[in-house]
N, C-alpha and C positions, 0 to 999 in steps of 0.2 A: 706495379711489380708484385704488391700481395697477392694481387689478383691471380698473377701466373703462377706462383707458385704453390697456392692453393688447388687450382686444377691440376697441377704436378704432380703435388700428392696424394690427389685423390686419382689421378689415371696409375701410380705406382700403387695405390692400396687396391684400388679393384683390379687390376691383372693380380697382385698377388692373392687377392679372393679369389680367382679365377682360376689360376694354377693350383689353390689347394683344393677348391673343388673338385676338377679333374681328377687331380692325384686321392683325395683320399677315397676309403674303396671301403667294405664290409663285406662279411659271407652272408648268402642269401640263405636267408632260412631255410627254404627248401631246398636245398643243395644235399644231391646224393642222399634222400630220403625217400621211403616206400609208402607208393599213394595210392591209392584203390580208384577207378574213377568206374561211377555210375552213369546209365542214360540211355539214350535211343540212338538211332541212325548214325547221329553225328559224332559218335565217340567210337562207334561201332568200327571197329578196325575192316570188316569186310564189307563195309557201305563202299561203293565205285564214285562218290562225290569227290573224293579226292584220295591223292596215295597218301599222303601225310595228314596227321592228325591234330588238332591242338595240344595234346599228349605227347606226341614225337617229337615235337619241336622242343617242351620242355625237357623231356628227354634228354634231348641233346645238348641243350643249353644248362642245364642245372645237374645231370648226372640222376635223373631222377628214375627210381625203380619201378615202370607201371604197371598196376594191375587193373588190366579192363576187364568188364563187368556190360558196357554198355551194347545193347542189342536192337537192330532196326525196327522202328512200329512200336516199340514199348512207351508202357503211360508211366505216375507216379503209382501205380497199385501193385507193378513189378519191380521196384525198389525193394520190401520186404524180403523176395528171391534172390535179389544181388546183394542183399546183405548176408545169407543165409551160403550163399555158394562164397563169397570171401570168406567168410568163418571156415566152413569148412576145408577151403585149400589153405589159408594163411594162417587160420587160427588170429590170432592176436599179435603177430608179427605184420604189421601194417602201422605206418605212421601216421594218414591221414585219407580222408577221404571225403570225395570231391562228386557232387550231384548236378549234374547239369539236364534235365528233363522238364515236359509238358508241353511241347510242344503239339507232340501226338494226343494230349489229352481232348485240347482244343479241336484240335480237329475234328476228333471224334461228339465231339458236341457233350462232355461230361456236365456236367451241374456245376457250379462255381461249391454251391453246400455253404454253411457255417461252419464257425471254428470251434465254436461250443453251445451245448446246451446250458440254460440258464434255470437254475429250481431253488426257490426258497428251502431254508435251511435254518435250524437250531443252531447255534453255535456259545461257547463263553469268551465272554468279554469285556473286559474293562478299561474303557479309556477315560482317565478323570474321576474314576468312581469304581466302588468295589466291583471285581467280577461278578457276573450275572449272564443268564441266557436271556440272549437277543436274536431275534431273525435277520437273518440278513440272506444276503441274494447268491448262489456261490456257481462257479461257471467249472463243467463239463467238458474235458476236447470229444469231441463226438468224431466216432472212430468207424465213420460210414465209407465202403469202398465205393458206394455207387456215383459219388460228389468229389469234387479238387479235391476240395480241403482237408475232408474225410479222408483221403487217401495220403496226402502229406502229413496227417497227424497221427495214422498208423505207420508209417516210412520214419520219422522222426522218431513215435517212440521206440519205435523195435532197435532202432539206430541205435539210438542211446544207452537206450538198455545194453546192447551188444556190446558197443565202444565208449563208454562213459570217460574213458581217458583219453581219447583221439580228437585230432581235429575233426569237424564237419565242415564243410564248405557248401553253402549252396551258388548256383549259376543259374540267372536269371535266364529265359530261352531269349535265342536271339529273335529280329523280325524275319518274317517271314513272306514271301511273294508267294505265287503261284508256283503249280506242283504237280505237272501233267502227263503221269506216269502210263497212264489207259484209260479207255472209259470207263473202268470203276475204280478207278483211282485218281481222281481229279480235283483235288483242290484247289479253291479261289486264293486270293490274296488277302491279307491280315485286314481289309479295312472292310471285309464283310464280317458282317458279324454270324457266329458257328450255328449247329443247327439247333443248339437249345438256346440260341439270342442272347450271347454272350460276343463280347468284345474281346479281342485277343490281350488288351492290357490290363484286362481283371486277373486274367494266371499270370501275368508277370506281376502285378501288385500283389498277389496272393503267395508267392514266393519270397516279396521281400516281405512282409508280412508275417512269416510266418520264422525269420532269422529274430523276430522280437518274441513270437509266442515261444518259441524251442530254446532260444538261448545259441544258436549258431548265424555265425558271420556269413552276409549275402556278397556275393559280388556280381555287380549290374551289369552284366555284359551285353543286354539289350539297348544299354545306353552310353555304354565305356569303350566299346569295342569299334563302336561308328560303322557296322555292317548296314549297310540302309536299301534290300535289293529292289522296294519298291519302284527306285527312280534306277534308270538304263545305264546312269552311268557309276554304276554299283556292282555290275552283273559279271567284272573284270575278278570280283573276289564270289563266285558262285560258277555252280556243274556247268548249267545250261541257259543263256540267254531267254531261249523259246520254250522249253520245257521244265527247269528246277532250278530254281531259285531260293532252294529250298535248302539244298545241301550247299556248303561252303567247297571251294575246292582249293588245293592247295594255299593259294595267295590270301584264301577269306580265314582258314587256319589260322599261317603265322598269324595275320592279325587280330586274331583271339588270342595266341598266345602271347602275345607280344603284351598285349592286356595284361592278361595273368600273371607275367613273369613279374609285373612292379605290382600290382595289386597284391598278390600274393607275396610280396616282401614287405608288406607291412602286419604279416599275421602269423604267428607263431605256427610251427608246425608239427611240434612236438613239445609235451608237457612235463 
């Protein structure tokens, strides 16, 4: 008899966990806030990969005010431009803003670079013992456009500088298949490596990477969003089976957004 009545109480205690679950509810932080979004093709409102965007959807679900920025074929070295054209139209009336690019870097076969130069240095110091000048080692962001890295550490600082009180968000790229627009525009799939013999998961490591040098929050959507167009039965959230796999189309959207919408409720949107 104990017995029963023990799993009695506990099937009335988990339905009533259950029922408060459901019911309790919060505002999503980004609700009905103004969000800048940066990037290439796939943010690009006149890209024909799809009519709706990752952006539309939140749009519509969260009330969210967009302002796009992002333009097809653009690297991270056009980031400082999209920062420079939202100042200028919004000024400082923008809540947050949202970087999803490099896809195009890779392709174009850019340098991976470093993230800093390193030069011995004079410095004072005292740990344990009176201050004194000691040498020590001190690191550089090296702010080269010809390299990734170089180019996200010119993008970030100019960023900062501009918005030091907004949110940044970076978006890791999604993967990538083949991309067989003409014969001079023909890209392989993500698992050859570009033409300066980089792997396409070093720019996505370099992205999150770089949410720890800058001080801004990454969200993985190369790894969160589950777009995988490599394998055929993937090609249901993408353009074209045979030719672009490259661009997401409607269906490969929502589910980026779908991503974002919880992702992005666990990160402030305004400070």
């Amino acid at each position: 008899m104990k017995r029963y009545i023990f799993f009695a109480l506990y099937f009335i205690l988990a339905l009533a966990h259950e029922v408060n679950a459901q019911t309790i509810s919060f505002p999503h932080p980004w609700a009905h806030k103004r969000v800048a979004y940066f990037g290439d093709s796939i943010t690009d409102p006149n890209n024909d990969g799809s009519k709706l965007k990752f952006w539309n959807f939140l749009e519509d679900w969260l009330g969210i005010t967009p302002y796009i920025y992002g333009v097809s074929g653009r690297q991270w070295d056009n980031i400082p431009t999209q920062t420079e054209k939202l100042h200028q139209e919004h000024g400082d009336s923008v809540d947050a803003i949202i970087i999803f690019i490099g896809t195009n870097d890779f392709n174009a076969g850019v340098p991976i670079g470093e993230w800093y130069d390193i030069k011995e240095e004079q410095v004072m110091a005292g740990i344990h013992e009176p201050k004194h000048m000691v040498t020590r080692k001190r690191m550089y962001p090296i702010m080269d456009k010809s390299t990734y890295r170089g180019r996200i550490n010119i993008a970030l600082d100019k960023l900062k500088r501009t918005y030091p009180t907004k949110q940044i968000v970076l978006l890791t790229p999604i993967h990538r298949a083949g991309f067989y627009r003409n014969e001079k525009n023909w890209q392989p799939t993500e698992d050859y490596y570009n033409l300066c013999g980089e792997p396409f998961q070093r720019y996505v490591e370099s992205v999150k990477e770089a949410g720890n040098i800058w001080a801004v929050p990454v969200i993985d959507l190369n790894s969160l969003c589950g777009l995988f167009p490599m394998m055929d039965e993937y090609t249901t959230y993408f353009k074209d089976k045979e030719v672009d796999r490259l661009h997401p189309n409607d269906a490969g959207h929502r589910r980026m957004a779908q991503t974002l919408l919880y992702q992005l409720s666990t990160l402030p949107c305004t400070y």
